[in-house]
PDB file of N, CA, C, O and CB in Angstrom:
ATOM      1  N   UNK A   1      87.610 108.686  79.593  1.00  0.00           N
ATOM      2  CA  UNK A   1      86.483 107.914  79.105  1.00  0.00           C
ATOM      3  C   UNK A   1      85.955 107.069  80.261  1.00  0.00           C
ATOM      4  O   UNK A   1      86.640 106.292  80.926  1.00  0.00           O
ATOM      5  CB  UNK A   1      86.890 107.023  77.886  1.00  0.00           C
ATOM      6  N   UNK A   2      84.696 107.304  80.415  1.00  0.00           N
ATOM      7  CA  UNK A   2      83.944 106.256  81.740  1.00  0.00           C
ATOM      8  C   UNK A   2      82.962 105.891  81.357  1.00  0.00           C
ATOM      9  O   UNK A   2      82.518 106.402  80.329  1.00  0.00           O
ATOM     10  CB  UNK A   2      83.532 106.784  83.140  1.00  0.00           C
ATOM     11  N   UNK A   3      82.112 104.693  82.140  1.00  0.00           N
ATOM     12  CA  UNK A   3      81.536 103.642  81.836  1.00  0.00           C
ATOM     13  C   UNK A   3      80.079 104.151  80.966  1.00  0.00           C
ATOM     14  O   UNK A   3      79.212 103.356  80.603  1.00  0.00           O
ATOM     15  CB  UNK A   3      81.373 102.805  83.198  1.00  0.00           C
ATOM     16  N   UNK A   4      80.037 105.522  80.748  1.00  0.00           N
ATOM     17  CA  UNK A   4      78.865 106.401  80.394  1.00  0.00           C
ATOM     18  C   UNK A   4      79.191 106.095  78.728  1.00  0.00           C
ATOM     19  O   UNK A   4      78.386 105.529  77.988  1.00  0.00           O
ATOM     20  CB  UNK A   4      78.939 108.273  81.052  1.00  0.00           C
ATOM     21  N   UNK A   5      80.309 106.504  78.375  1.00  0.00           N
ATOM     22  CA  UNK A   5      81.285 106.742  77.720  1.00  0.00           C
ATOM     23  C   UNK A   5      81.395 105.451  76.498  1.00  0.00           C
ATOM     24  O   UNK A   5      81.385 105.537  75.270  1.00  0.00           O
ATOM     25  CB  UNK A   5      82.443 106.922  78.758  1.00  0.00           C
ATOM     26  N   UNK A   6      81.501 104.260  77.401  1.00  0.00           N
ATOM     27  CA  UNK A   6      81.990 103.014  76.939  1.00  0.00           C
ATOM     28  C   UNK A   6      81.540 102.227  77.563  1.00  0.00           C
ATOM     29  O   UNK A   6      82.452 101.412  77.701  1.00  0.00           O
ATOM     30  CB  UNK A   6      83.175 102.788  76.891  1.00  0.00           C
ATOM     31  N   UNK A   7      80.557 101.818  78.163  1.00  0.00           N
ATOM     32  CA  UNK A   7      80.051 100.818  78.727  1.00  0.00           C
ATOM     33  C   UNK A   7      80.168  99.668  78.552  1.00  0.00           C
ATOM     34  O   UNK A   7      80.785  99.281  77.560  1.00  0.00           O
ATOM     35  CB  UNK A   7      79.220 100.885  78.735  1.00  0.00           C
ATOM     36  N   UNK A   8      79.549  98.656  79.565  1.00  0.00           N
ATOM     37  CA  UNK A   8      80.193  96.619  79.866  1.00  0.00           C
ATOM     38  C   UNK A   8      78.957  96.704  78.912  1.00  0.00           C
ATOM     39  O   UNK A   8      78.150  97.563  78.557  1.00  0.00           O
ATOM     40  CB  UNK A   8      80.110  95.274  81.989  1.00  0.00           C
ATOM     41  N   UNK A   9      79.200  95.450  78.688  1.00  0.00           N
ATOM     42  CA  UNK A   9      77.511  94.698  77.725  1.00  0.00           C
ATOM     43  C   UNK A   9      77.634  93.079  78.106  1.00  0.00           C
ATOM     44  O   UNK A   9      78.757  92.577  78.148  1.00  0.00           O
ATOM     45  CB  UNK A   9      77.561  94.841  75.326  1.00  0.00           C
ATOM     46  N   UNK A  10      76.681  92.432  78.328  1.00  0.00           N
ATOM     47  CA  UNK A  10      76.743  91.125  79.016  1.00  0.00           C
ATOM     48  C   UNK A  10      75.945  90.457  78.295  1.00  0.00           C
ATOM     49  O   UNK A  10      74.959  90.944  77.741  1.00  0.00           O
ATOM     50  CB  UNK A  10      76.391  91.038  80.428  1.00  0.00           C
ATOM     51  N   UNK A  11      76.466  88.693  78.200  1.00  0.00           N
ATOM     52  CA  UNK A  11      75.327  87.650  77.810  1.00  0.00           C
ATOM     53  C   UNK A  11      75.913  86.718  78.677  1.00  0.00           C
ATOM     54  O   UNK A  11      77.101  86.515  78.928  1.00  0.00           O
ATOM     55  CB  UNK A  11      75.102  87.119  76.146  1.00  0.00           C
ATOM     56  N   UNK A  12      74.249  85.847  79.360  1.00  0.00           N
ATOM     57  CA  UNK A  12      74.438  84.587  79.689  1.00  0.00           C
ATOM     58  C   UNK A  12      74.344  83.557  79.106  1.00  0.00           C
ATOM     59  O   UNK A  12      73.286  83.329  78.520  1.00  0.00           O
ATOM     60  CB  UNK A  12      73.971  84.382  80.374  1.00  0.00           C
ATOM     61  N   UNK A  13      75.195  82.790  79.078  1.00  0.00           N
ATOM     62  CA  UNK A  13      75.530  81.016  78.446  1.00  0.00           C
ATOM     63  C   UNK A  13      74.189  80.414  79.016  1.00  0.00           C
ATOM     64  O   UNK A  13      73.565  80.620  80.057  1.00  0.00           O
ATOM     65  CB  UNK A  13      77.256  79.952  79.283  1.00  0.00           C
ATOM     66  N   UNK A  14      73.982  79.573  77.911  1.00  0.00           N
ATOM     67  CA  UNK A  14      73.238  79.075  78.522  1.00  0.00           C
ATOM     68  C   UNK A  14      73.578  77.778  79.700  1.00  0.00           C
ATOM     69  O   UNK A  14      72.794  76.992  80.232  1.00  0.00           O
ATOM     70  CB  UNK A  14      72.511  78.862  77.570  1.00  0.00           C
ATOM     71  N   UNK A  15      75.031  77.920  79.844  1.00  0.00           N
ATOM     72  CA  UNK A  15      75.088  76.932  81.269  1.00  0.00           C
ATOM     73  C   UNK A  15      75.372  78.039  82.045  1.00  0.00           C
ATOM     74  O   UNK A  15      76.147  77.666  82.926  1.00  0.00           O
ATOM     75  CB  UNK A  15      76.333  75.562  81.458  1.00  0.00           C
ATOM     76  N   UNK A  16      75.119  79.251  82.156  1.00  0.00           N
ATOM     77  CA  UNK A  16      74.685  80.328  83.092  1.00  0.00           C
ATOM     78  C   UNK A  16      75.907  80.706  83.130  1.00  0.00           C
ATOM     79  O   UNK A  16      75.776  81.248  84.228  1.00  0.00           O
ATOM     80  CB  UNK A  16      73.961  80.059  84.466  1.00  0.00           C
ATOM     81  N   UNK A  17      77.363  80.955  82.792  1.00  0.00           N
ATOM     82  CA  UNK A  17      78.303  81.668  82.534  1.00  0.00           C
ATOM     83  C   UNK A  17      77.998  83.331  82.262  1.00  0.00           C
ATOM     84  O   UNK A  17      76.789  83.503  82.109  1.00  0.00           O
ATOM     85  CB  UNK A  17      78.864  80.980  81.497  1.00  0.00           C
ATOM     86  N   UNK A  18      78.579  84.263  82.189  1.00  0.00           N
ATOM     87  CA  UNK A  18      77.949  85.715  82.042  1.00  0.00           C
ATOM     88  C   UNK A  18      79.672  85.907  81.349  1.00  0.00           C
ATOM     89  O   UNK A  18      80.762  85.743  81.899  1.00  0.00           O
ATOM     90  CB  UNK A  18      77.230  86.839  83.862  1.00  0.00           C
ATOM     91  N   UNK A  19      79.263  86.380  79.715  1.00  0.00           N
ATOM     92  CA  UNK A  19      80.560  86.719  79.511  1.00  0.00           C
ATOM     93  C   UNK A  19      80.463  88.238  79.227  1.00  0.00           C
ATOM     94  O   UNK A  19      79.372  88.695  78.883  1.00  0.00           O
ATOM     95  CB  UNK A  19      81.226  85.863  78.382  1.00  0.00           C
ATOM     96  N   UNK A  20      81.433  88.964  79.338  1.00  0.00           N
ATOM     97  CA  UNK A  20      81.459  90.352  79.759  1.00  0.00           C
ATOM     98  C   UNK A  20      82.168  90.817  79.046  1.00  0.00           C
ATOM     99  O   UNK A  20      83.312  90.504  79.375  1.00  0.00           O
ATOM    100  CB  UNK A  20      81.781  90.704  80.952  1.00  0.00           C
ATOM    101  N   UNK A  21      82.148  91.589  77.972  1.00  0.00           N
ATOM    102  CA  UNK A  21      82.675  92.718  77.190  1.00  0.00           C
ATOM    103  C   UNK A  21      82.490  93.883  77.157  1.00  0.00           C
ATOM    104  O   UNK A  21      81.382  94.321  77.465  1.00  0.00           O
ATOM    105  CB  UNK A  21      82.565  92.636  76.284  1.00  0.00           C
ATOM    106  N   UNK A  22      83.909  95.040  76.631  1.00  0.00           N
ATOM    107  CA  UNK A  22      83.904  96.091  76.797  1.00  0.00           C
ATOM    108  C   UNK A  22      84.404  96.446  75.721  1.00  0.00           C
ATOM    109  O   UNK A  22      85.446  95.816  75.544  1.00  0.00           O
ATOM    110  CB  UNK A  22      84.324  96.452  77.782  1.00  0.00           C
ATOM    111  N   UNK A  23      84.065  97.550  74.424  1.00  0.00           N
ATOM    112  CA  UNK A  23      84.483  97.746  73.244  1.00  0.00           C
ATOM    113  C   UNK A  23      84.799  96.875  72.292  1.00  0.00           C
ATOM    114  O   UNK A  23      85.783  96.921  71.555  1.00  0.00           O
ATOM    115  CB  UNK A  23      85.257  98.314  73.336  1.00  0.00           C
ATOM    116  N   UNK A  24      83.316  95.486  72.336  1.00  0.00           N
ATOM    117  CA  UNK A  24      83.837  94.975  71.422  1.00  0.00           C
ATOM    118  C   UNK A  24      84.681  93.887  71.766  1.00  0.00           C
ATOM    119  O   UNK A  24      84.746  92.915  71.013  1.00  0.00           O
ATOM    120  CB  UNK A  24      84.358  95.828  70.797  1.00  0.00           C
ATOM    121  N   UNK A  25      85.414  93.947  72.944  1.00  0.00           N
ATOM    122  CA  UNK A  25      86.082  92.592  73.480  1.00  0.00           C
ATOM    123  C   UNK A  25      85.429  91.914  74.646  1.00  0.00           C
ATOM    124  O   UNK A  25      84.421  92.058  75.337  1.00  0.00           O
ATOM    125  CB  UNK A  25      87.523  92.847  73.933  1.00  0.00           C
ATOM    126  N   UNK A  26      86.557  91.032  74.543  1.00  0.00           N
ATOM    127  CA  UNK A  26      85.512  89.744  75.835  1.00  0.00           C
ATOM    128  C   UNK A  26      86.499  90.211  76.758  1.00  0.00           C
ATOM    129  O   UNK A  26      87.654  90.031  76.373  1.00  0.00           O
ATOM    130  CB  UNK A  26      85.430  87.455  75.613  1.00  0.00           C
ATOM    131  N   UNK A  27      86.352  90.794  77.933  1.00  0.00           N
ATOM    132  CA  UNK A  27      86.871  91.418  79.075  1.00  0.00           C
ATOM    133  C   UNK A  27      87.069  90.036  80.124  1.00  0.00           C
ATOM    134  O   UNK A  27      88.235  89.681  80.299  1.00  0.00           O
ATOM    135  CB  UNK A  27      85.758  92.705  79.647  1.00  0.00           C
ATOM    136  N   UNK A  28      86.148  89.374  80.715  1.00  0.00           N
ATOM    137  CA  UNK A  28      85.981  88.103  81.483  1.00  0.00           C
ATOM    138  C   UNK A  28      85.171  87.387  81.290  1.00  0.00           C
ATOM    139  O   UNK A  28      84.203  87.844  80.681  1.00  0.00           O
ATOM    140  CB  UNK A  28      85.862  88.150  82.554  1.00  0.00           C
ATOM    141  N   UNK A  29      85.136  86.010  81.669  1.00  0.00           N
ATOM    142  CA  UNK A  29      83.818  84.882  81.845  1.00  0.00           C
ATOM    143  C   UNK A  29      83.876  84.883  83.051  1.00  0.00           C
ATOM    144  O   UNK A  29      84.980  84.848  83.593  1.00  0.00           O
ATOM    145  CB  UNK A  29      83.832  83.309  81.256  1.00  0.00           C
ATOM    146  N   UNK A  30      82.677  84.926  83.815  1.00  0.00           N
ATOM    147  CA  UNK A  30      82.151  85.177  85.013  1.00  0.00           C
ATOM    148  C   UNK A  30      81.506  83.608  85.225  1.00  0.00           C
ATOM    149  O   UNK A  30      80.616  83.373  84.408  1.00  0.00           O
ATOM    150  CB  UNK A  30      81.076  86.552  85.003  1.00  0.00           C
ATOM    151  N   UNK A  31      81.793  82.499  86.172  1.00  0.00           N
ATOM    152  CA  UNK A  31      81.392  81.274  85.517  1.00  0.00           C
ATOM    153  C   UNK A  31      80.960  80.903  87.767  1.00  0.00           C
ATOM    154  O   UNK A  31      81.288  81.348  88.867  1.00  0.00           O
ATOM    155  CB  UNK A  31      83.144  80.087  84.151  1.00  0.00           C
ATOM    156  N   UNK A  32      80.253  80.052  87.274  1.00  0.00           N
ATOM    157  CA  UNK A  32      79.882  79.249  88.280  1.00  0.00           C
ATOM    158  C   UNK A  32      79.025  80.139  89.890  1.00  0.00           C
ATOM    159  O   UNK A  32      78.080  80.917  89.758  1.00  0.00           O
ATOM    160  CB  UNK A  32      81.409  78.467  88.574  1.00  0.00           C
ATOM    161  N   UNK A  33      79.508  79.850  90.969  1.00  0.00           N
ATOM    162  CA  UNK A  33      78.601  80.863  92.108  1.00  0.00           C
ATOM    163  C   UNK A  33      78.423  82.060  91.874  1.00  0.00           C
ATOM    164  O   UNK A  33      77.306  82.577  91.901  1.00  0.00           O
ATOM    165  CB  UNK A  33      79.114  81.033  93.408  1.00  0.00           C
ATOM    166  N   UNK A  34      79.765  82.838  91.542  1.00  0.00           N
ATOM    167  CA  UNK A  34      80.001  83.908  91.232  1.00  0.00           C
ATOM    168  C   UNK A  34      78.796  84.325  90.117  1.00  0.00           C
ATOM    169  O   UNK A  34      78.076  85.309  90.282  1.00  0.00           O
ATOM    170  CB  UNK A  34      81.407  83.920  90.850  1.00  0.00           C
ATOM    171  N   UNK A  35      78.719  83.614  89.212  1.00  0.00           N
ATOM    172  CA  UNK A  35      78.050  84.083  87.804  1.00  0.00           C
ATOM    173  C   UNK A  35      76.813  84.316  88.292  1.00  0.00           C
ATOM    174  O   UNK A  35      76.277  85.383  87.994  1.00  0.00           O
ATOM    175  CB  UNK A  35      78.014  83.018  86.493  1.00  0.00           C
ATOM    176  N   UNK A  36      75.871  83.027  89.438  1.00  0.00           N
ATOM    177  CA  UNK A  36      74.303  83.140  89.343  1.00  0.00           C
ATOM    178  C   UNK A  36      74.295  84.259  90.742  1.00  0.00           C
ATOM    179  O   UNK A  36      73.288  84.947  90.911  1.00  0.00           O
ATOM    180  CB  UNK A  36      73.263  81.320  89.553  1.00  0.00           C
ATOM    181  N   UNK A  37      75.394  84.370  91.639  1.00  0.00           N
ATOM    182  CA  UNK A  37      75.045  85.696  92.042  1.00  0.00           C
ATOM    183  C   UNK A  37      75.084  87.221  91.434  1.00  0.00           C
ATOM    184  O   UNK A  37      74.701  88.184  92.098  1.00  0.00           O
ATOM    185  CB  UNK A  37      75.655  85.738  92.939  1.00  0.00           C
ATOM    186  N   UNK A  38      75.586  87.329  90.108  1.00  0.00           N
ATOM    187  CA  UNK A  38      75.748  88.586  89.498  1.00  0.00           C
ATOM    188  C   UNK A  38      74.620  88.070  88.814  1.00  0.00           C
ATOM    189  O   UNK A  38      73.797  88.831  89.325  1.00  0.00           O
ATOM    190  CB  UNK A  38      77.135  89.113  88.744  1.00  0.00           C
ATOM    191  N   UNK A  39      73.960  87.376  88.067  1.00  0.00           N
ATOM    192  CA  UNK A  39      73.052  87.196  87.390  1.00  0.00           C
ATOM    193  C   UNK A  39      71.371  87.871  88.232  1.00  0.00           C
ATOM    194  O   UNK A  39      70.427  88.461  87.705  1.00  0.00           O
ATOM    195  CB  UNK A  39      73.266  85.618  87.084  1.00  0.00           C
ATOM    196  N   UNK A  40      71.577  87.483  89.584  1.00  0.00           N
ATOM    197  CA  UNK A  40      70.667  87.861  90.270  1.00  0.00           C
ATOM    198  C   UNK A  40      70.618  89.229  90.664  1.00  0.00           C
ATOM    199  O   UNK A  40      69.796  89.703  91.449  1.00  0.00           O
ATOM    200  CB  UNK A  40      70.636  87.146  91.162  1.00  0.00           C
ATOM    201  N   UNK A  41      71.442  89.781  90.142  1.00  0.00           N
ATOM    202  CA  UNK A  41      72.212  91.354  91.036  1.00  0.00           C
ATOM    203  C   UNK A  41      71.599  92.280  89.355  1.00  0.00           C
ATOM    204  O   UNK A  41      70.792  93.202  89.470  1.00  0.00           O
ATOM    205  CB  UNK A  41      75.003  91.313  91.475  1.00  0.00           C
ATOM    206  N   UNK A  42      72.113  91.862  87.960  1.00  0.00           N
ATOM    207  CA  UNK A  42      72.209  92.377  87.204  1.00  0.00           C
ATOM    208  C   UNK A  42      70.586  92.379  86.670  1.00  0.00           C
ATOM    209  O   UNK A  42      69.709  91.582  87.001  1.00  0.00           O
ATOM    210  CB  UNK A  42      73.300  91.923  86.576  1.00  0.00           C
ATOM    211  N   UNK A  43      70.461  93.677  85.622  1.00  0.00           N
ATOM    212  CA  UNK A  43      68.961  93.570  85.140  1.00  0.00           C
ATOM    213  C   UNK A  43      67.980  95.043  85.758  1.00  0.00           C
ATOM    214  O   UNK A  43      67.042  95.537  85.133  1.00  0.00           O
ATOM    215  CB  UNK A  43      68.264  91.898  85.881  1.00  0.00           C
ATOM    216  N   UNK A  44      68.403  95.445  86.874  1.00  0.00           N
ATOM    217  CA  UNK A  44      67.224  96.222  87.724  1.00  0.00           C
ATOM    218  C   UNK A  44      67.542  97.962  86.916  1.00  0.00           C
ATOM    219  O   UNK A  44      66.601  98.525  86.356  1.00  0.00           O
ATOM    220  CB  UNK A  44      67.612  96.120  89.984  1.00  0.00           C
ATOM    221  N   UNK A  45      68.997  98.650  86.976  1.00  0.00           N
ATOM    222  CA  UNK A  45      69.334  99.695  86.326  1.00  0.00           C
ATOM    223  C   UNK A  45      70.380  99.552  85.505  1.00  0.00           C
ATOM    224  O   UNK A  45      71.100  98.566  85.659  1.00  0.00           O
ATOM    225  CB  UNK A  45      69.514 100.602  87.067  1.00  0.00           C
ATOM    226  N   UNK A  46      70.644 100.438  84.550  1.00  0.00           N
ATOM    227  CA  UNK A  46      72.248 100.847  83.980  1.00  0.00           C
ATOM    228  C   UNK A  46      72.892 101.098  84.824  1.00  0.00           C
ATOM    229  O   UNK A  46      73.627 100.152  85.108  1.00  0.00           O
ATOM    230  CB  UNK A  46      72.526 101.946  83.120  1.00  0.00           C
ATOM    231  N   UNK A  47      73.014 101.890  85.393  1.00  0.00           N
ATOM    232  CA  UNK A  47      74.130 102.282  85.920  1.00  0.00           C
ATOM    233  C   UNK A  47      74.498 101.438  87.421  1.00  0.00           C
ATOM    234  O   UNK A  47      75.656 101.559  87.821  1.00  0.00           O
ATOM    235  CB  UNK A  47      73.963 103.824  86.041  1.00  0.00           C
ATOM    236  N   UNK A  48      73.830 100.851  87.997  1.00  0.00           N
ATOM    237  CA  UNK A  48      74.420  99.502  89.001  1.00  0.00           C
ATOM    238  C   UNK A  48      74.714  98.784  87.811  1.00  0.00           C
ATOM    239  O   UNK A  48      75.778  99.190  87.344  1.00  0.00           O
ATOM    240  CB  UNK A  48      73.241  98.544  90.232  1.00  0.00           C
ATOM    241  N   UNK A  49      74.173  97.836  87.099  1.00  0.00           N
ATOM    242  CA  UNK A  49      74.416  97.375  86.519  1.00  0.00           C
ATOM    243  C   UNK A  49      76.162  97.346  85.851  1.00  0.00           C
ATOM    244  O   UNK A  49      76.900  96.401  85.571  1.00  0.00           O
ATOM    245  CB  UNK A  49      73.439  97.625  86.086  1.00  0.00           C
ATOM    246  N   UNK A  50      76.334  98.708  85.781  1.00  0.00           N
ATOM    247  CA  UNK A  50      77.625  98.774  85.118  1.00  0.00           C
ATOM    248  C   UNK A  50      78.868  98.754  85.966  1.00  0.00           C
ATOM    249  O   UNK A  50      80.055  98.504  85.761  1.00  0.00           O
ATOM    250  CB  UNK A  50      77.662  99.940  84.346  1.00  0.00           C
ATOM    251  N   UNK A  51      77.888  99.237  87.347  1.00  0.00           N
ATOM    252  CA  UNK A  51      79.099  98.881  88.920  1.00  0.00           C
ATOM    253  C   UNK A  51      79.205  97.672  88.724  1.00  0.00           C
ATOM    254  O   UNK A  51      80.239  97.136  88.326  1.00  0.00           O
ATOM    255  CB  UNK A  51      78.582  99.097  90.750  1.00  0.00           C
ATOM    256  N   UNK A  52      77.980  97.002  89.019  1.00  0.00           N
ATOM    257  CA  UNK A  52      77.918  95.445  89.172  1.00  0.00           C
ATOM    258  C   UNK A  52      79.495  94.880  88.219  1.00  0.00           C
ATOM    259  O   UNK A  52      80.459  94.422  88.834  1.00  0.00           O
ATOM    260  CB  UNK A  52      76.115  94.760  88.321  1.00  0.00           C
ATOM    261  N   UNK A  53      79.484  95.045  86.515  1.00  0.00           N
ATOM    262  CA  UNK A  53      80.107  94.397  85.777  1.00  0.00           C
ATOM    263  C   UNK A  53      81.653  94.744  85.806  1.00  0.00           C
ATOM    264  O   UNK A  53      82.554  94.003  85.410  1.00  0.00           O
ATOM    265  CB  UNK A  53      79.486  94.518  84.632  1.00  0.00           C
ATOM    266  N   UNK A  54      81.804  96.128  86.400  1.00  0.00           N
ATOM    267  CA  UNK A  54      83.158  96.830  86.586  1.00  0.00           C
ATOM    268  C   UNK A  54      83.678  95.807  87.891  1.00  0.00           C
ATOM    269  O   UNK A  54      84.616  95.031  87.708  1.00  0.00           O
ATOM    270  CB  UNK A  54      83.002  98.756  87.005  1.00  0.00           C
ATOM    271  N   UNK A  55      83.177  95.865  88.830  1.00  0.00           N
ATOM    272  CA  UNK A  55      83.751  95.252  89.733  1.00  0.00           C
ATOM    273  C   UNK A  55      83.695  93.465  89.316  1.00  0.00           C
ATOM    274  O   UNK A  55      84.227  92.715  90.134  1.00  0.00           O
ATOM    275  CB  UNK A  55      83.018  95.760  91.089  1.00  0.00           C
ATOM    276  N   UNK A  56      83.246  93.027  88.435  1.00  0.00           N
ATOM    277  CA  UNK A  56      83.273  91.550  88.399  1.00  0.00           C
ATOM    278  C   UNK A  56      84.507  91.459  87.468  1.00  0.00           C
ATOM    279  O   UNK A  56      85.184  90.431  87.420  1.00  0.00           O
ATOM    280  CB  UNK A  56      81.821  90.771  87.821  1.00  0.00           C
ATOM    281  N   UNK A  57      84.839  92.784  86.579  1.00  0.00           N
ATOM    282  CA  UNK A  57      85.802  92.324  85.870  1.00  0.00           C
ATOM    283  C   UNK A  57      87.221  93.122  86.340  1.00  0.00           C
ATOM    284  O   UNK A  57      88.120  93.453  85.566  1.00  0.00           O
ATOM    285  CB  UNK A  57      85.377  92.481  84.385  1.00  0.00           C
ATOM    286  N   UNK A  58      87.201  93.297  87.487  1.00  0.00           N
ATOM    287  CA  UNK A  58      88.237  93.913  88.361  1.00  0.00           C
ATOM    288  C   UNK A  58      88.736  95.234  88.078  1.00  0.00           C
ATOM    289  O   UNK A  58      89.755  95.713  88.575  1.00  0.00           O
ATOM    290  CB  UNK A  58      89.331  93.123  88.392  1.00  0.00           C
ATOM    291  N   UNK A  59      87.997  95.780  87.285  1.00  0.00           N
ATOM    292  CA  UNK A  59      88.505  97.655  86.985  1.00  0.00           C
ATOM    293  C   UNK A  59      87.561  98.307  87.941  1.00  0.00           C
ATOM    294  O   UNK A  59      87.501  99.525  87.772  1.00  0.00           O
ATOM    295  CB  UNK A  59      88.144  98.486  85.074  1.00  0.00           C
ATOM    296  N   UNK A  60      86.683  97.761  89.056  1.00  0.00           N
ATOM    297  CA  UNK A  60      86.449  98.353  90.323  1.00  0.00           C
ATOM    298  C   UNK A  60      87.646  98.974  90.731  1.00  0.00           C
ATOM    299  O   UNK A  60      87.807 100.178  90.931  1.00  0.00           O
ATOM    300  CB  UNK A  60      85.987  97.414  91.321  1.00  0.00           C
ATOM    301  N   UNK A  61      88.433  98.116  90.835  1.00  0.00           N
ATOM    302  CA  UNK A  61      89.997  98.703  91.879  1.00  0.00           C
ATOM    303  C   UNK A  61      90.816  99.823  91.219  1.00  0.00           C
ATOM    304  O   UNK A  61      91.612 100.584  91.769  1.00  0.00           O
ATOM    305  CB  UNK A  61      91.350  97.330  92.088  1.00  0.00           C
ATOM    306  N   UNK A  62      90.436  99.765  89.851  1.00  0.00           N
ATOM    307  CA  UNK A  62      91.248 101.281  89.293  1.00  0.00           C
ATOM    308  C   UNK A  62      90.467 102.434  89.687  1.00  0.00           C
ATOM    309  O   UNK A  62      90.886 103.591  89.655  1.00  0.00           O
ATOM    310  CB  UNK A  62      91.408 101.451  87.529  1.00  0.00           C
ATOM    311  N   UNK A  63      89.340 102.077  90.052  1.00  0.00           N
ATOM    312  CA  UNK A  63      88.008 103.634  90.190  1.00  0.00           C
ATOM    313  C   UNK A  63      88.362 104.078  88.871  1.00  0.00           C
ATOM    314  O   UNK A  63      89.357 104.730  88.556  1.00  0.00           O
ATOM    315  CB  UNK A  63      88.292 105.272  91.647  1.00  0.00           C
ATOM    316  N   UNK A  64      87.454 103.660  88.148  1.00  0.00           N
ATOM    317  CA  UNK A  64      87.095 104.370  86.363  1.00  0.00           C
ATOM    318  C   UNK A  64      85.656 104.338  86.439  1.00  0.00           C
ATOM    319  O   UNK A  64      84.884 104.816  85.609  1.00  0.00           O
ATOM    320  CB  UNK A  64      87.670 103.278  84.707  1.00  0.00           C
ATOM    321  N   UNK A  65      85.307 103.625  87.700  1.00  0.00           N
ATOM    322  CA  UNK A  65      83.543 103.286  87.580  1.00  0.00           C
ATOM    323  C   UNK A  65      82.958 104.812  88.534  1.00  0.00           C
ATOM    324  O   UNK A  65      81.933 105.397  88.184  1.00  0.00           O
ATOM    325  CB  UNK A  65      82.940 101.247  88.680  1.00  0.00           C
ATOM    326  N   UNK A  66      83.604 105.169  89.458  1.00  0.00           N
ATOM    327  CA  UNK A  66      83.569 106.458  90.126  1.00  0.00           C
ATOM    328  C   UNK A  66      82.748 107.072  89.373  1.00  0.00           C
ATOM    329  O   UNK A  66      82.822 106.960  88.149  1.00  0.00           O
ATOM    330  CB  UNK A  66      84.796 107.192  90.310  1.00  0.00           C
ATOM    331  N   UNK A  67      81.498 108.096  90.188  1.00  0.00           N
ATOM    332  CA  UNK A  67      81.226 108.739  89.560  1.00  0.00           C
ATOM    333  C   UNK A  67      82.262 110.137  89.627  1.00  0.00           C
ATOM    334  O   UNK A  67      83.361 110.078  90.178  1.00  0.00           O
ATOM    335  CB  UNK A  67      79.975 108.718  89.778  1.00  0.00           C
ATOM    336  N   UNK A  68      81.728 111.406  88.971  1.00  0.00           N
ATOM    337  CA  UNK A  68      82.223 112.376  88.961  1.00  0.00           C
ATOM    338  C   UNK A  68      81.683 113.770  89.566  1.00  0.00           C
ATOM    339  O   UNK A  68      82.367 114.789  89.475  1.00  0.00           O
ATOM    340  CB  UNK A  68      82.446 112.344  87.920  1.00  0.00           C
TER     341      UNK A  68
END
């Protein structure tokens, strides 16, 4: 199963936090520098977009975000 599959889904707080879920769960809070630079990153496609959120919530390092 990959991010096609099951994809991140995101909302920002309104004190600009980005909390990040995957099936329904809250995966990470993305909070402070970190947050308004993914905030600025996120928005343009799906599929960066879903790099973008894989790597903020550290399953970059498993490569599940890889394409095929």
């Amino acid at each position: 199963m990959g991010l096609r599959d099951d994809p991140f889904e995101y909302r920002v707080t309104r004190d600009g936090a980005v909390l990040v879920r995957r099936g329904g769960r809250l995966v990470v809070t993305v909070a402070g520098a970190r947050a308004e630079r993914l905030v600025a990153l996120l928005g343009h496609d799906d599929e960066t977009d879903q790099q973008l959120l894989a790597r903020a919530t550290g399953n970059y390092r498993r490569g599940n975000e890889r394409r095929r």
